[in-house]
N, C-alpha and C positions, 0 to 999 in steps of 0.2 A: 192162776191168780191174776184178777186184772189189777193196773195200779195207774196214778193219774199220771205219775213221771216216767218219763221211757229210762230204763233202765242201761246203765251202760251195758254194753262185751264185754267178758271177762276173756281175753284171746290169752290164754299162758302157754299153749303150743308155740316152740321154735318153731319159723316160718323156714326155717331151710332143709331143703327135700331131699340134700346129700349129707353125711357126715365123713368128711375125709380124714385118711391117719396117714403119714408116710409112713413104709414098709421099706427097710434097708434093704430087709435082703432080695425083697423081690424088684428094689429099684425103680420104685414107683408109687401112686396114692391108690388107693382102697377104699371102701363101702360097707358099710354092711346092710346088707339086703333085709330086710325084714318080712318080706312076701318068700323068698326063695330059702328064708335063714341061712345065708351063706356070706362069705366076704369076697367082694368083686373087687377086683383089677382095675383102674384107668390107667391106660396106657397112654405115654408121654408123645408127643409136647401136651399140657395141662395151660389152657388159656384162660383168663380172667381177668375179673376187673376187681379190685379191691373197695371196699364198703368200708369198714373199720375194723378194729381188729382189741381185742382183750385178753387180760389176765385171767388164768384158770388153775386148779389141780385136777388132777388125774393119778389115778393109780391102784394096785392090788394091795389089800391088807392082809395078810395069812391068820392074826389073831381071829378074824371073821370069817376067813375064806371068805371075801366079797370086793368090789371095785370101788374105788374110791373115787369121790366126786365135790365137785366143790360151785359156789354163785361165780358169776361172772364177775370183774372188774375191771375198770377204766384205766383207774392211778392206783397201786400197789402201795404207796407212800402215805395215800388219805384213805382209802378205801379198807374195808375187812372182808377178809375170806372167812368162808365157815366150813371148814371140811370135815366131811366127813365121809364112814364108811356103810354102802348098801344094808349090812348085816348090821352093825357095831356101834352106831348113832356118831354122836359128835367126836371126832378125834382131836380139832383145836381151832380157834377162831381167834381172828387180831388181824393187825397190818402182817401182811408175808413175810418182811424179815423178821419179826419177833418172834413167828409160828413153826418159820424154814425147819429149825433141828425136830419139832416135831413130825412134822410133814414128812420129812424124810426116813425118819426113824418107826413110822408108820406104814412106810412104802408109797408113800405118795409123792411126785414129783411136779415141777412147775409147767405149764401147756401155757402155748400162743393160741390163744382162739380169734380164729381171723373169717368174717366176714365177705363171700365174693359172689358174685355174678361170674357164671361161667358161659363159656363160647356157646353153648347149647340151650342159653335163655334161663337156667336154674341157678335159683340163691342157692348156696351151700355155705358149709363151715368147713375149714382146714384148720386142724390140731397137729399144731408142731412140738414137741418136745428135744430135751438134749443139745448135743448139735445143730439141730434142723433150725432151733431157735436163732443161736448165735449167727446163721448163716442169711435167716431172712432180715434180723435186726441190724444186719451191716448192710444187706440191700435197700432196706428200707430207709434205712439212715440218709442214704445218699438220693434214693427216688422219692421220697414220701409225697412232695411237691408233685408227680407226676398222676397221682391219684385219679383224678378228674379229667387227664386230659388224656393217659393210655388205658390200654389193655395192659398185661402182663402177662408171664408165664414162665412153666417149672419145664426148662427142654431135654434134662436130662439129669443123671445121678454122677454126683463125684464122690469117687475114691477114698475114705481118710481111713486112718488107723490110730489106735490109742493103745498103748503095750503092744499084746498080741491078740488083741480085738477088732478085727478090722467092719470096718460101718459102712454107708452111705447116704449124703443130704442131697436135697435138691437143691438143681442149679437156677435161682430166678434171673429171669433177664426183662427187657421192657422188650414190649413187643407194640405194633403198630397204633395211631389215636381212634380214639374213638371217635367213628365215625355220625354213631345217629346216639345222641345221650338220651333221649325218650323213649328207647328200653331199657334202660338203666334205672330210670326214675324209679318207676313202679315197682323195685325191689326197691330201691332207698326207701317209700314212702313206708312200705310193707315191713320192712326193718327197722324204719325210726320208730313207726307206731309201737310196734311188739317192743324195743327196750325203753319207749315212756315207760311203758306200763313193767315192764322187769323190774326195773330199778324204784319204781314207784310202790312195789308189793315186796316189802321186808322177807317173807315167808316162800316168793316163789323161787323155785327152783326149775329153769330150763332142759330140754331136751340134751341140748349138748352138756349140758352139767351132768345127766341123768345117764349118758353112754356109759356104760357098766364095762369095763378094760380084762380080759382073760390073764390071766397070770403071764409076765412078760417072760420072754426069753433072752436072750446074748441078742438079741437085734433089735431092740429096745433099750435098752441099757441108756442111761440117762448121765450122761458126759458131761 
């Protein structure tokens, strides 16, 4: 069909070509393949650069057998979740504290969905939950300022234990400045444009919203 006005893009594919999970037990971040359907390994140090980073759910529902998934958000406090489950439609929508006991009692849990440029020139997403959370929101607390002007990176796994559960987070450190920021740009531009348009369509729902989660084990467990 011809028309006189050029029509925008409708881009609602997430632009990022990795979806990372930390993995306790195997001390490291993951993948999953989708050409190979398998889950790959990145072996540590993990360098990056930070883009920005949001509020998510994540999680297994048993009433549906399916994975629970929720829109992205900014602020937690003004913004609404909608989560829900693959199988099961809407589980509960609001600001997150008002939704929490739902969410939880659904089997859904709170996720950092974090935004980076990696050392290998790929945009990707890192999904923290549990612990991994509280650990990068005191790193970041103190670097957040460093945004723009380092890399960073995940150099290794620490040890914790909860009862007789024992876990592991990764460890963020800053790591050297960036040296040329005009490969950086070009995922910024590729990532502002894609969440205009997110947050500008009520109804979309992204890729990393859309990662469907395998029923967890003891090394996921959400602390």
């Amino acid at each position: 069909m011809s028309t006189w006005l050029e029509r925008p893009e409708q881009k609602s594919s997430n632009p990022a070509t990795k979806f990372l999970e930390w993995k306790s037990n195997d001390k490291c971040f993951a993948y999953y393949d989708k050409a190979k359907k398998e889950n790959v390994k990145v072996e540590l140090p993990l360098k990056f650069v930070i883009l920005e980073h949001y509020h998510t759910v994540k999680g297994w529902n048993d009433a549906s057998e399916s994975g629970i998934y929720a829109n992205e958000v900014l602020f937690t406090s003004t913004e609404e979740l909608e989560v829900k489950a693959f199988k099961g439609g809407v589980i509960a929508k609001g600001l997150y504290k008002e939704i929490k006991q739902q969410i939880s009692e659904a089997g859904g849990h709170y996720c950092r969905s974090i935004y980076v440029v990696l050392s290998t020139g790929e945009l990707a997403n890192i999904s923290l939950k549990g612990s991994s959370v509280r650990v990068y929101s005191e790193f970041d607390k103190l670097n957040s300022s460093k945004w723009q002007q380092n890399w960073f990176s995940v150099t290794g796994a620490k040890e914790e234990k909860k009862g007789s559960v024992k876990y592991t987070t990764p460890i963020f450190e800053v790591a050297d400045a960036i040296k040329d920021p005009s490969k950086i740009i070009p995922h910024v531009e590729t990532l502002q444009e894609y969440m205009r348009q997110y947050f500008k369509l009520a109804d979309n729902i992204s890729e990393v919203d859309k990662y469907e989660e395998k029923k967890e084990s003891n090394e996921d467990l959400d602390f």
